[in-house]
C-alpha positions as CSV (number, residue, x, y, z in Angstrom):
1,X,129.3,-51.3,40.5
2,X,131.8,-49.1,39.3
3,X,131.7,-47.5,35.5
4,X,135.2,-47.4,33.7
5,X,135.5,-45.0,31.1
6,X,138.2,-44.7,28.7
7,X,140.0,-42.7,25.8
8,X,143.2,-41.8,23.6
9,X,144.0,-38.2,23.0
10,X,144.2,-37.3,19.6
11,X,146.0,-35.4,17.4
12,X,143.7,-31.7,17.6
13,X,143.2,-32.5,21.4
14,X,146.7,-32.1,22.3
15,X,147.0,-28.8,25.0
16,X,143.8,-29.1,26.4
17,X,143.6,-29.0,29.9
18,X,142.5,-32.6,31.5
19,X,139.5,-31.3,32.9
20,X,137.8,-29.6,29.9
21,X,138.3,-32.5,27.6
22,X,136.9,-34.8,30.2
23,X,133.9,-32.6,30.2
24,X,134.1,-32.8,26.2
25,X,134.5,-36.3,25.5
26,X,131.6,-36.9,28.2
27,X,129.1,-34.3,28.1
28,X,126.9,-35.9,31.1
29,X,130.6,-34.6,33.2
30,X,130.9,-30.9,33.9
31,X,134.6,-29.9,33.8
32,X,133.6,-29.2,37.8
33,X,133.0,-32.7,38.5
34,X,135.9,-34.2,36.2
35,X,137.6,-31.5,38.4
36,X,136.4,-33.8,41.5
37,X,137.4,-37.3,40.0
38,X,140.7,-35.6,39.2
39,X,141.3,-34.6,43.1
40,X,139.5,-38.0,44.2
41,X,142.5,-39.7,42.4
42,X,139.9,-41.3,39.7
43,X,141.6,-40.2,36.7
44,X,144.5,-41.6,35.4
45,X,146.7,-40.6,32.4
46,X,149.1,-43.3,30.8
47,X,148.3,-45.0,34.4
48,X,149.3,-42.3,37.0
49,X,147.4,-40.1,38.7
50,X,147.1,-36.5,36.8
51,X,146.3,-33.4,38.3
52,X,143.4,-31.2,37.0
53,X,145.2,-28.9,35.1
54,X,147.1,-31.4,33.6
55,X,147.9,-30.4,29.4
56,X,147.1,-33.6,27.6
57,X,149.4,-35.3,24.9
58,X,148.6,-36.8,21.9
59,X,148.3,-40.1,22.7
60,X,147.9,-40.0,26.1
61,X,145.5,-43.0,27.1
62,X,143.0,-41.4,29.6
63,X,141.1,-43.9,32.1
64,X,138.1,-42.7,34.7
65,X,136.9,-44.5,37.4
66,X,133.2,-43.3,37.9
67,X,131.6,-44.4,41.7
């Protein structure tokens, strides 16, 4: 069964690469393998597929799909 994660990027977030938040909202993620759910299309931001190096928003509603 797949694990959903979720969360909304706040205020002293905004900037932050994609992958290194992943990695800080979710320590049990390195920012290599939130790299990997990135490519693998498992992270979505405001429902659409981001890249890696995507610069988050405040705001921004951030969704993972863990295998």
């Amino acid at each position: 069964m797949q694990q959903e994660l979720k969360f909304s990027v706040q205020e002293e977030e905004a900037g932050v690469r994609l992958d290194s938040l992943i990695a800080q909202h979710f320590p049990e993620l390195t920012r290599s393998a939130a790299q990997k759910l990135l490519e693998s299309g498992a992270v979505t931001v405001q429902n659409a597929v981001s890249a890696k190096n995507y610069r988050v928003r405040v705001s921004d509603e951030v969704r993972i799909i863990l295998p």
